[in-house]
C-alpha positions as a Markdown table, in Angstrom:
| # | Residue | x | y | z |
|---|---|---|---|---|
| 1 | Unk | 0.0 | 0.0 | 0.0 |
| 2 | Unk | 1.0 | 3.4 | -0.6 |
| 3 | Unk | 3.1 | 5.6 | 2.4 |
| 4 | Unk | 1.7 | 8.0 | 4.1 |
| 5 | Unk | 4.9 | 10.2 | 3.4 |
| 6 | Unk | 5.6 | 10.1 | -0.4 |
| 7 | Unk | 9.6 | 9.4 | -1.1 |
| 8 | Unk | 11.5 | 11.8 | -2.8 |
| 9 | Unk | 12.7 | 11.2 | -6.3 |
| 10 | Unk | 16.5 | 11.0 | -4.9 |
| 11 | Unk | 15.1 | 8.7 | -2.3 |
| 12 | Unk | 13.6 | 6.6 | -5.2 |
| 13 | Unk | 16.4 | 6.8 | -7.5 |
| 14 | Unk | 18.6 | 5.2 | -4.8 |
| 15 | Unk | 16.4 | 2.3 | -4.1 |
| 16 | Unk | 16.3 | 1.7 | -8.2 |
| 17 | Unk | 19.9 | 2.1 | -8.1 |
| 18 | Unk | 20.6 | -0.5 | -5.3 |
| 19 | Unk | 18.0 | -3.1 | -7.0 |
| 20 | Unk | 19.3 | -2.4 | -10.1 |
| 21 | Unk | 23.0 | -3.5 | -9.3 |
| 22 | Unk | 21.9 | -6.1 | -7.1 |
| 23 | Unk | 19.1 | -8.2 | -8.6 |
| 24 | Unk | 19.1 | -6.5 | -12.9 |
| 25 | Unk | 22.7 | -6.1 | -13.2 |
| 26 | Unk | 24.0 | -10.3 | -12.9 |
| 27 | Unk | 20.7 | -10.9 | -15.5 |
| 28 | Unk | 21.4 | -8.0 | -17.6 |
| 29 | Unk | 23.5 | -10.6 | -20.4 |
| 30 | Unk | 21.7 | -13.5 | -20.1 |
| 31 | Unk | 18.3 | -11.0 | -20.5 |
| 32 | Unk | 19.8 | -9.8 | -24.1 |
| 33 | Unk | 21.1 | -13.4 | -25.2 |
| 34 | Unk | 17.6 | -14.9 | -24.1 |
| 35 | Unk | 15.3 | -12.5 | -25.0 |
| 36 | Unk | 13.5 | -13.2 | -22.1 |
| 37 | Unk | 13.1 | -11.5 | -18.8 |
| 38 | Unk | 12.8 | -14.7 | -15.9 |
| 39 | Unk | 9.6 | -14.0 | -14.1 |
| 40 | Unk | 11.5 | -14.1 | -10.5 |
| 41 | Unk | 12.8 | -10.6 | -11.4 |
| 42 | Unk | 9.2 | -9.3 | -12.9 |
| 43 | Unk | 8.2 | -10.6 | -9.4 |
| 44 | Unk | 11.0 | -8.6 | -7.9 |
| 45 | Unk | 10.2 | -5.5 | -9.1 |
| 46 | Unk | 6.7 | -6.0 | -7.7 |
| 47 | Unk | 8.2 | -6.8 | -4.3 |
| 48 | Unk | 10.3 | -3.4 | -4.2 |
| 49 | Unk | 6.9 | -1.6 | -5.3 |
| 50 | Unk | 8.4 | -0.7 | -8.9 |
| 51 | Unk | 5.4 | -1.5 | -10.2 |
| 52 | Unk | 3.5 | 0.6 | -8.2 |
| 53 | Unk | 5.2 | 4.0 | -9.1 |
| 54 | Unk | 2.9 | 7.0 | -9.2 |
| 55 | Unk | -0.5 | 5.0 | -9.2 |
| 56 | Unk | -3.0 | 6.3 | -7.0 |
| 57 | Unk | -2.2 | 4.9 | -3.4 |
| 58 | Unk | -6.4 | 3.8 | -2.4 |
| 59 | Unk | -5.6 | 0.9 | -5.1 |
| 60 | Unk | -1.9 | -0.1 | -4.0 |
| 61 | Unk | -0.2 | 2.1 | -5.4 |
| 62 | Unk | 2.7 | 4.1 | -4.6 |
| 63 | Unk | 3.0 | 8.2 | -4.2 |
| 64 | Unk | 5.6 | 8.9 | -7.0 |
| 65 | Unk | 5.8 | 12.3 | -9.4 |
| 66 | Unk | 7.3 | 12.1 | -13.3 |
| 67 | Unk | 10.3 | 12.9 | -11.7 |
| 68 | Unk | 10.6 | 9.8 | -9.3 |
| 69 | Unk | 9.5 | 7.3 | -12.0 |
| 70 | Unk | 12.1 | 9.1 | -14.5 |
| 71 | Unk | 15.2 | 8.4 | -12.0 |
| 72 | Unk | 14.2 | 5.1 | -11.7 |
| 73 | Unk | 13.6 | 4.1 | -15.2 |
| 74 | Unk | 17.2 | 5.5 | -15.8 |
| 75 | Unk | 18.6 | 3.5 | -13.1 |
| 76 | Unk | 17.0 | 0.7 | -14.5 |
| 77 | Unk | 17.8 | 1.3 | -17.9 |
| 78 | Unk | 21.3 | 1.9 | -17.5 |
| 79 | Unk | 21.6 | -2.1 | -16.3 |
| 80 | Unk | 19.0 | -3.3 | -18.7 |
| 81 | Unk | 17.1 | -1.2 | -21.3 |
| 82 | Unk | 14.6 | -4.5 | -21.5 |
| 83 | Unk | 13.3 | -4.5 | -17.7 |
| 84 | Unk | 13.1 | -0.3 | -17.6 |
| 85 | Unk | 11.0 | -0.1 | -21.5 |
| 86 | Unk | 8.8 | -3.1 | -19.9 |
| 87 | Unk | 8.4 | -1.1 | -16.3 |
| 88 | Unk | 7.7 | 2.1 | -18.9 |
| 89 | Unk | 5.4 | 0.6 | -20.8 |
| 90 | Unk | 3.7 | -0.8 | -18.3 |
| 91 | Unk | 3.1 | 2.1 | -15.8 |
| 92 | Unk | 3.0 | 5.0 | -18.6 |
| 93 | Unk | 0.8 | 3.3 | -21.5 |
| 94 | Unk | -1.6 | 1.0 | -19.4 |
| 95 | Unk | -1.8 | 2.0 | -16.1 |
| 96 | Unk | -1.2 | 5.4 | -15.8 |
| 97 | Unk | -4.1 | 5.8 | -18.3 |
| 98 | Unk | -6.7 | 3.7 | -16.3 |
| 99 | Unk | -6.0 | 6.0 | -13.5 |
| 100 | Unk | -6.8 | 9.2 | -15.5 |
| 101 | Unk | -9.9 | 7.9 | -17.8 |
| 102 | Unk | -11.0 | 4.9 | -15.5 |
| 103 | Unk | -14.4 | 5.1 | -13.9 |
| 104 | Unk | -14.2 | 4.1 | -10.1 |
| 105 | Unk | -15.2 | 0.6 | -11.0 |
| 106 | Unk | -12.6 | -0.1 | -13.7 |
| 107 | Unk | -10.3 | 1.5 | -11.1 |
| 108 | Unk | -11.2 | -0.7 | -8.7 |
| 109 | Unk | -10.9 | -4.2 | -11.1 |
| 110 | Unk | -7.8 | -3.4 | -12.5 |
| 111 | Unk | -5.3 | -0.8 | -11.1 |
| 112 | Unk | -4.5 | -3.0 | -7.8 |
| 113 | Unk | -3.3 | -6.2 | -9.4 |
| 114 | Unk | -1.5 | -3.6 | -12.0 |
| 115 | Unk | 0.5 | -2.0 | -9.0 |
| 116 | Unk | 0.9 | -5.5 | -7.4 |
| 117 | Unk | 2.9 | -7.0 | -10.2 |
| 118 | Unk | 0.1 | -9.5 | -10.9 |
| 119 | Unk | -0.7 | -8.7 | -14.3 |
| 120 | Unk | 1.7 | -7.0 | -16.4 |
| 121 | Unk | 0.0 | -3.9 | -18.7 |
| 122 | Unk | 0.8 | -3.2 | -22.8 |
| 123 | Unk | -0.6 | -0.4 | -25.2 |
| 124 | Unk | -2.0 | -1.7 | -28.8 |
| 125 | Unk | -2.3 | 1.2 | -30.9 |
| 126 | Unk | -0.2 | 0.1 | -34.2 |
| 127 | Unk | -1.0 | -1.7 | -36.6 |
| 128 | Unk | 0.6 | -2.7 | -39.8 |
| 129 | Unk | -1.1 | -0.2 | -41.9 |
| 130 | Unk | -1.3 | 2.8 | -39.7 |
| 131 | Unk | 2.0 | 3.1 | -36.9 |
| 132 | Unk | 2.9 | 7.1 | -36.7 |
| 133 | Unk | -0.5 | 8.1 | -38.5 |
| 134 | Unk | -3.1 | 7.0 | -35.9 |
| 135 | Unk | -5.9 | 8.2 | -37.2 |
| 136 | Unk | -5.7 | 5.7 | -39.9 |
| 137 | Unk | -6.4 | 2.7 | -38.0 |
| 138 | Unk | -8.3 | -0.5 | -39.1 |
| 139 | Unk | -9.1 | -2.5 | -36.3 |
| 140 | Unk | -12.7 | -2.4 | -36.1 |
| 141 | Unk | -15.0 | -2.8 | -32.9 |
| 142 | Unk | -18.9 | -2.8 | -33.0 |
| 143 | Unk | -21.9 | -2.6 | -30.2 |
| 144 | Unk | -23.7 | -5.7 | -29.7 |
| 145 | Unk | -26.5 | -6.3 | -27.4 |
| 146 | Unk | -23.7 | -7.5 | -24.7 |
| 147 | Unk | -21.0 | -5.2 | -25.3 |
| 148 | Unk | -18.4 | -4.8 | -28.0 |
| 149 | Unk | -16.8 | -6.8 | -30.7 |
| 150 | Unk | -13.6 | -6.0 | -31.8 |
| 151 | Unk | -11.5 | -7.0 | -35.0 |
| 152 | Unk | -8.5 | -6.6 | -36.6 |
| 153 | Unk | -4.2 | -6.8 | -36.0 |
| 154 | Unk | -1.7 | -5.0 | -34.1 |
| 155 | Unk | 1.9 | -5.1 | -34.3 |
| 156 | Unk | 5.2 | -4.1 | -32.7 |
| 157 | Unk | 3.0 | -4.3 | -29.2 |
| 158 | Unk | 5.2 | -4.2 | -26.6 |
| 159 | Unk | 4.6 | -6.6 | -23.6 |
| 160 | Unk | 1.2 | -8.3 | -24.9 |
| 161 | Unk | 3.0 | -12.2 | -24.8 |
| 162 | Unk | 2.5 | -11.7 | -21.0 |
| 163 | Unk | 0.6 | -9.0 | -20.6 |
| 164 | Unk | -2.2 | -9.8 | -18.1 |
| 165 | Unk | -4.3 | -6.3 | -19.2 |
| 166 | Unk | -4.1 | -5.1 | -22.5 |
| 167 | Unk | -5.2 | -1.3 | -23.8 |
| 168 | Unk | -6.3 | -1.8 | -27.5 |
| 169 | Unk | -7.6 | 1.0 | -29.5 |
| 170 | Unk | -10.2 | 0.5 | -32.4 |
| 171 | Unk | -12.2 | 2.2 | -34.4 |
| 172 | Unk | -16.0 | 1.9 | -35.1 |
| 173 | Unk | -16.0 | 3.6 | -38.5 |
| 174 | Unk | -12.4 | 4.1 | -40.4 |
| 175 | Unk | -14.1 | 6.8 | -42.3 |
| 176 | Unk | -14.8 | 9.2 | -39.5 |
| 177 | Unk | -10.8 | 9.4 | -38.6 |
| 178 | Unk | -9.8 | 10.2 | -35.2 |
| 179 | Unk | -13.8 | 10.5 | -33.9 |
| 180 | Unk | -14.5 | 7.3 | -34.4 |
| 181 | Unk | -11.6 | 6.1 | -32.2 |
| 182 | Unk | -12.3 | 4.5 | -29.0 |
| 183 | Unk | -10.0 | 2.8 | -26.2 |
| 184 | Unk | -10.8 | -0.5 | -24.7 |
| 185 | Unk | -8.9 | -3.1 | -21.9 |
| 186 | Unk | -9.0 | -6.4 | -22.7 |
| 187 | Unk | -7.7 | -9.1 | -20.5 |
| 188 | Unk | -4.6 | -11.1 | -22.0 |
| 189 | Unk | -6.2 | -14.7 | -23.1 |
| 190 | Unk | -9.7 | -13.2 | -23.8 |
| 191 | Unk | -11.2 | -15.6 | -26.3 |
| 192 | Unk | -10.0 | -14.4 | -30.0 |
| 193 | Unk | -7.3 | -12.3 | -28.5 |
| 194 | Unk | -4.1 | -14.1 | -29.8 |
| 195 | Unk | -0.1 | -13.5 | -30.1 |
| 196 | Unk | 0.7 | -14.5 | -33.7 |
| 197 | Unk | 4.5 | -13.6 | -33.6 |
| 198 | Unk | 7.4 | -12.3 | -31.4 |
| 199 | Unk | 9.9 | -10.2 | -33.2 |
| 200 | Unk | 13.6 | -11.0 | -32.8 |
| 201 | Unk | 15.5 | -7.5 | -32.2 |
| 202 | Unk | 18.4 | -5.8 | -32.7 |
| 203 | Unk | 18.4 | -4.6 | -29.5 |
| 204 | Unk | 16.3 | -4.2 | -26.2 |
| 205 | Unk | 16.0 | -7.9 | -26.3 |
| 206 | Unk | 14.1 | -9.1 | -23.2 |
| 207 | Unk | 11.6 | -6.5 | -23.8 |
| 208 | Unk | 8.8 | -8.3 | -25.5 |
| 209 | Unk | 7.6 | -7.0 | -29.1 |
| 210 | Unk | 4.8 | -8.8 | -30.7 |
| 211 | Unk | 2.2 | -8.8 | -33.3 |
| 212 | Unk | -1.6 | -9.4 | -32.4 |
| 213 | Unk | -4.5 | -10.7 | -34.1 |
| 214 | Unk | -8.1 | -10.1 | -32.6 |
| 215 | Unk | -11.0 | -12.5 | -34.0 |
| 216 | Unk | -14.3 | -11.3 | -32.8 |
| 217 | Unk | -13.1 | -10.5 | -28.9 |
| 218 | Unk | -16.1 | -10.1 | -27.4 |
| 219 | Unk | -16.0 | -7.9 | -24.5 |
| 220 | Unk | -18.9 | -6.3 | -21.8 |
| 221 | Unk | -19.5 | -2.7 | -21.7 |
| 222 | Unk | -17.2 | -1.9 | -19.0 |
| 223 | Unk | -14.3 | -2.2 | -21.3 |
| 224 | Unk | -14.5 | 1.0 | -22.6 |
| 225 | Unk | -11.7 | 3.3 | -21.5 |
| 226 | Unk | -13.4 | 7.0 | -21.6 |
| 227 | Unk | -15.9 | 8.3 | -23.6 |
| 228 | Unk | -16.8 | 6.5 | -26.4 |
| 229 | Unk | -15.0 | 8.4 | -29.5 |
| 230 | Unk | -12.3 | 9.8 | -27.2 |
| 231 | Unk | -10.1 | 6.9 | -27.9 |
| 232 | Unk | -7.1 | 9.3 | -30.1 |
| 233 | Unk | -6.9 | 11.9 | -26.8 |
| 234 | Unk | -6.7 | 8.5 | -24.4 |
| 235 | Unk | -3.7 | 7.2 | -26.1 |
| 236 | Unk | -2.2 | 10.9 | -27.2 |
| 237 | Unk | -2.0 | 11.9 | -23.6 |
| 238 | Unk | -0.5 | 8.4 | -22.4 |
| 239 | Unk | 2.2 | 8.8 | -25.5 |
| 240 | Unk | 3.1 | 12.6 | -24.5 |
| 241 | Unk | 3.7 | 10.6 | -20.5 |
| 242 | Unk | 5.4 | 7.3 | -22.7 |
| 243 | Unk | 7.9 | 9.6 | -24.2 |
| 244 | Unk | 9.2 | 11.3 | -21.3 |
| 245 | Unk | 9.3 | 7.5 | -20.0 |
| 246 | Unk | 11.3 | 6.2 | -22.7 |
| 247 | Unk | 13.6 | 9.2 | -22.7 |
| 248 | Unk | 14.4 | 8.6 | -19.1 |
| 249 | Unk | 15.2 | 4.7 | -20.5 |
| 250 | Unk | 17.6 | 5.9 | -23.3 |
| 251 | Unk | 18.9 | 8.5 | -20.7 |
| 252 | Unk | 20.1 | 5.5 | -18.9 |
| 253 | Unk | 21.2 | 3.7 | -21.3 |
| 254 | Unk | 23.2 | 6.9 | -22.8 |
| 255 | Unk | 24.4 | 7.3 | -19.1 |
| 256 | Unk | 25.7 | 3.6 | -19.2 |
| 257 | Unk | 27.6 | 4.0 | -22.3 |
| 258 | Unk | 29.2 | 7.0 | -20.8 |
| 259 | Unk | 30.7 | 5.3 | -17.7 |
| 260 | Unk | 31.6 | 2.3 | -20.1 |
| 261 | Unk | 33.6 | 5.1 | -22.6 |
| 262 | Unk | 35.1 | 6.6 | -19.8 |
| 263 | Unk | 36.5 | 3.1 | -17.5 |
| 264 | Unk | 38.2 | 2.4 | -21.6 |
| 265 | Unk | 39.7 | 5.7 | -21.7 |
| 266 | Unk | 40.9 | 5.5 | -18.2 |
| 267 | Unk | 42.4 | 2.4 | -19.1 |
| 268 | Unk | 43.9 | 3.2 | -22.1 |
| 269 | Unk | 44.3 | 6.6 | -22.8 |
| 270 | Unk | 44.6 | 9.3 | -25.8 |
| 271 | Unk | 43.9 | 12.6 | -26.7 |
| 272 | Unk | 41.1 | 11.3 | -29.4 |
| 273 | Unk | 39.7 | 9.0 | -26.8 |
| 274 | Unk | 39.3 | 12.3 | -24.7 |
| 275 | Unk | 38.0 | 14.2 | -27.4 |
| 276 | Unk | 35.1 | 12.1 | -27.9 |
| 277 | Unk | 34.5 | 11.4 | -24.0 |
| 278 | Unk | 34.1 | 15.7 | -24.2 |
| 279 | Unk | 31.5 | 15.3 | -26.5 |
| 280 | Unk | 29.8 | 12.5 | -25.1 |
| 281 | Unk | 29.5 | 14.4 | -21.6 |
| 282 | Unk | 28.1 | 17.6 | -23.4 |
| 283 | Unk | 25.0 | 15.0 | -25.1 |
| 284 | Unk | 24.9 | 13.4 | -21.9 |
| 285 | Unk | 24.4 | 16.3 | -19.9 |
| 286 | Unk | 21.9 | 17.7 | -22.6 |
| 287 | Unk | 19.3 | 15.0 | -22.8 |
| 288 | Unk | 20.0 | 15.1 | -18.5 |
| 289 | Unk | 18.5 | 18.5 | -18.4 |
| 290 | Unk | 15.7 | 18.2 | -21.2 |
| 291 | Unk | 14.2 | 14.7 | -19.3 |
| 292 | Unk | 14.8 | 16.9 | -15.9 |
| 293 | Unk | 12.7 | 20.2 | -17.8 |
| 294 | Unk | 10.1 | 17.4 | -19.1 |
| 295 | Unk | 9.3 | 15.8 | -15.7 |
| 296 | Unk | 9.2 | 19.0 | -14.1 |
| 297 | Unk | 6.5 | 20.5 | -16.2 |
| 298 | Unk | 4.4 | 17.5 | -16.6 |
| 299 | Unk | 4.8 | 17.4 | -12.0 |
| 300 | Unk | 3.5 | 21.1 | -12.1 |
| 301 | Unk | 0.6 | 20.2 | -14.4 |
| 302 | Unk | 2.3 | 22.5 | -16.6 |
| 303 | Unk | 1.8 | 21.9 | -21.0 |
| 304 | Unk | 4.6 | 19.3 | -21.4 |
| 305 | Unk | 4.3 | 18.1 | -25.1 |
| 306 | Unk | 7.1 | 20.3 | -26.5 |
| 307 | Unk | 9.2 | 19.1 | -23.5 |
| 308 | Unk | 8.6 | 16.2 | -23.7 |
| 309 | Unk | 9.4 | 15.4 | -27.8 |
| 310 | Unk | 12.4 | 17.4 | -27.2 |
| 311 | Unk | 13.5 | 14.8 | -24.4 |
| 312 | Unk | 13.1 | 12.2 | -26.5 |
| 313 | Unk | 14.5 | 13.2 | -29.5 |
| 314 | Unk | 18.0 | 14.2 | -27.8 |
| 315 | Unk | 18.4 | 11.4 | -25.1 |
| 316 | Unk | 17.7 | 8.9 | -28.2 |
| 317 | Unk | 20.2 | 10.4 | -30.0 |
| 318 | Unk | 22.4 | 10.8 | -27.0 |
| 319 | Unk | 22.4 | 7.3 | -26.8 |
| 320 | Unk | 23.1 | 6.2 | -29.6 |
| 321 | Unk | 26.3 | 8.9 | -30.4 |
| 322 | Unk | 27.8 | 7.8 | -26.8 |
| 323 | Unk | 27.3 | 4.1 | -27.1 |
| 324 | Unk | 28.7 | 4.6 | -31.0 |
| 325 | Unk | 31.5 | 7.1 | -29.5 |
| 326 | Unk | 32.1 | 4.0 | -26.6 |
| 327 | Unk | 32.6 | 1.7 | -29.1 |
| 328 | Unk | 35.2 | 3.5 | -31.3 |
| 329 | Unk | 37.0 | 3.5 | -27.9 |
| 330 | Unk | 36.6 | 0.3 | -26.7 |
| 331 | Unk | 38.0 | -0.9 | -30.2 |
| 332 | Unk | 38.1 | -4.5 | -31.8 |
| 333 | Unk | 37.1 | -6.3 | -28.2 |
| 334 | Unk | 33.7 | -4.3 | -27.9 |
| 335 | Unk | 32.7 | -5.6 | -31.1 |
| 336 | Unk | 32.2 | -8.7 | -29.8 |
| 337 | Unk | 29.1 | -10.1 | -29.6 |
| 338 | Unk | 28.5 | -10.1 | -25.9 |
| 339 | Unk | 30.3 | -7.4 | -25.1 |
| 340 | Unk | 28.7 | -4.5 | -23.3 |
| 341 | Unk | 29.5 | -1.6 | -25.7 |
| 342 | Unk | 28.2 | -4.0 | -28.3 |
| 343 | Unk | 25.0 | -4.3 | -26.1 |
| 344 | Unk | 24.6 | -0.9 | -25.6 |
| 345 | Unk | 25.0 | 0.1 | -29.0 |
| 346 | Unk | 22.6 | -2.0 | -30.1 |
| 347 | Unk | 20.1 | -0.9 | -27.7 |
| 348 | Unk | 20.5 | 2.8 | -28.1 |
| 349 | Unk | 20.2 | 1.9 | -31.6 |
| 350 | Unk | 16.2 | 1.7 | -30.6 |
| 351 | Unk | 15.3 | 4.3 | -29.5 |
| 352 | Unk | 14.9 | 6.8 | -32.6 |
| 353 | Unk | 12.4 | 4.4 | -33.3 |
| 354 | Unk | 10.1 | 3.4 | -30.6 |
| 355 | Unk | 7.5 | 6.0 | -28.8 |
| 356 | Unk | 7.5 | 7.9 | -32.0 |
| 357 | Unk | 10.7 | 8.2 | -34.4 |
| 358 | Unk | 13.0 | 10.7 | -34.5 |
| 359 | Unk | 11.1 | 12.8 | -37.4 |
| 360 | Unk | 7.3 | 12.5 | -35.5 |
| 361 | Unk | 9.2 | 13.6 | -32.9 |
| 362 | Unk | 10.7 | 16.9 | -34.8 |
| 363 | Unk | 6.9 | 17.3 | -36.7 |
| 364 | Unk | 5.4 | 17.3 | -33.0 |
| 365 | Unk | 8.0 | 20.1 | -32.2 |
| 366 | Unk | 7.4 | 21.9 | -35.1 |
| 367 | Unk | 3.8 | 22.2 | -34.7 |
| 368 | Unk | 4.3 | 22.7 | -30.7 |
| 369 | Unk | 6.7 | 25.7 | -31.5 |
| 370 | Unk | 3.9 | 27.6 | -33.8 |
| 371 | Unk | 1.3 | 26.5 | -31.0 |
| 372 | Unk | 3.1 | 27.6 | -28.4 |
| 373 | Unk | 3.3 | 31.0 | -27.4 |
| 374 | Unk | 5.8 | 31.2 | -24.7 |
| 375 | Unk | 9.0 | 33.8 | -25.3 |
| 376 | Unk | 11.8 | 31.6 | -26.4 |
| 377 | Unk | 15.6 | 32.7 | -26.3 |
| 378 | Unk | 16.2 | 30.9 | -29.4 |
């Protein structure tokens, strides 16, 4: 159950940090060779209330601000980018959302076994025919006398192979764009609901990525996340929360690939080696301050969507020039497939893609910046 004081995000990030070296960091190789996350550590994070973080404390869960969940996502990540994306996807895309659009009821039946650990959330949104464009989707639901019936595919959904609650949006008439877009939770192994393939990755291997195919899921009326036809502004505001999640994940792993560089150049110095450990600091610290500026507005109930595109696009990028940078300095040996700069890399590698790609990402800017009319010094 949720404290009556709520811990600081300093006090969380050195809980993550301890659990992170203790119980992610001897799994962290075996995670990416695998590409599977044991359940013991799932069950883990439960114990330590990870799964918890910032859900309302009357249904378990744990008083945490963007901040706190941020700092430990990047402690997380910076051990294994698998275990924080699944935490993040879980907590900003599934559960987070319940607790904003829920009724009282749906609050009730889902968010405590959510904060508990006992059923693992996911967020099906694209499909093969419509990923950045959402308004174009296919999947089709339709009233019946008990409910709704939905129809149709999703793929690239993270977590669903386990997932034990799933948020899948639909739309009722393809022709009426983003109005006829509505968000319903199904229960993983609802009859239809089925996994039709796991992807093999470059990187974040662990992390599940799957492709879905519904067949007539039948499903009663309190499945409906929101108003009926509000289904685009449910899963816009849970991706403008994802991104600052998955920032704070390729913080980490930017952060990892930073101490990595700098133990090589330590060991084995030069002036180019220092030249590029200059650099990688100055990203580092860049992305650092635009996750920080994100979490802070989004805390202070503040417009966050510029901040938060912003954070993504540079910690992705971050990430992946450092963990590039670490392996031009690690040389021949952190090529090797194993390796950690070779683990790194491939998991930076990611995140331009995932939670919106680099260039959604600078379109959502573009049209913030023209929206938005708060003096800028550049």
């Amino acid at each position: 159950m949720g404290e009556a004081r709520a811990r600081s995000a300093d006090e969380w990030r050195a809980a993550a940090r301890s659990f992170a070296t203790t119980e992610v960091r001897p799994l962290a190789r075996s995670i990416d060779r695998n590409d599977r996350i044991p359940p013991d550590l799932i069950r883990a994070l439960a114990a330590h209330q990870l799964t918890a973080l910032g859900l309302p404390p009357e249904w378990g869960g744990e008083r945490a601000d963007t901040a706190a969940v941020s700092a430990v996502l990047e402690e997380l990540a910076a051990e294994s980018a698998a275990v924080a994306v699944t935490l993040a996807v879980h907590l900003s895309v599934c559960a987070t959302p319940i607790a904003q659009w829920g009724t009282p009821e749906q609050q009730a039946a889902w968010l405590p076994s959510l904060a508990r650990g006992e059923r693992i959330g996911a967020f099906g949104l694209t499909e093969p025919g419509a990923g950045s464009d959402t308004a174009a989707l296919r999947t089709r639901y339709a009233r019946t006398s008990e409910g709704f019936v939905l129809r149709g595919s999703k793929t690239f959904i993270s977590n669903a192979a386990s997932a034990g609650l799933l948020l899948i949006f639909a739309t009722h008439d393809p022709s009426l764009g983003s109005h006829g877009i509505s968000g319903f939770l199904v229960p993983g192994g609802t009859p239809g609901f089925h996994v039709t393939q796991r992807f093999d990755k470059l990187g974040l291997r662990g992390s599940e990525t799957t492709e879905l195919l519904l067949e007539d899921v039948q499903l009663d009326p309190t499945a409906l996340l929101g108003p009926e036809g509000a289904g685009l502004r449910v899963a816009l505001s849970a991706l403008a929360g994802g991104r600052v999640g998955i920032a704070s994940c390729a913080l980490g792993v930017a952060r990892a690939a930073f101490d990595e560089m700098r133990q090589n150049v330590r060991r084995n110095d030069a002036d180019w080696k220092r030249t590029l450990l200059a650099r990688a600091y100055v990203d580092l610290a860049s992305a650092r301050a635009l996750v920080d500026e994100a979490a802070r507005r989004r805390d202070e109930g503040q417009p966050f969507t510029l901040e938060a595109s912003s954070a993504k696009l540079v910690a992705s990028r971050a990430a992946v020039s450092i963990a590039s940078a670490g392996m031009d300095v690690a040389g021949p040996a952190g090529a090797l497939a194993g390796a950690t700069p070779e683990r790194l890399l491939r998991d930076a590698r990611v995140f331009p893609i995932v939670e919106g790609t680099t260039e959604i990402q600078e379109l959502i800017l573009g049209r913030a910046l023209l929206e938005d009319e708060r003096p800028r010094t550049a």
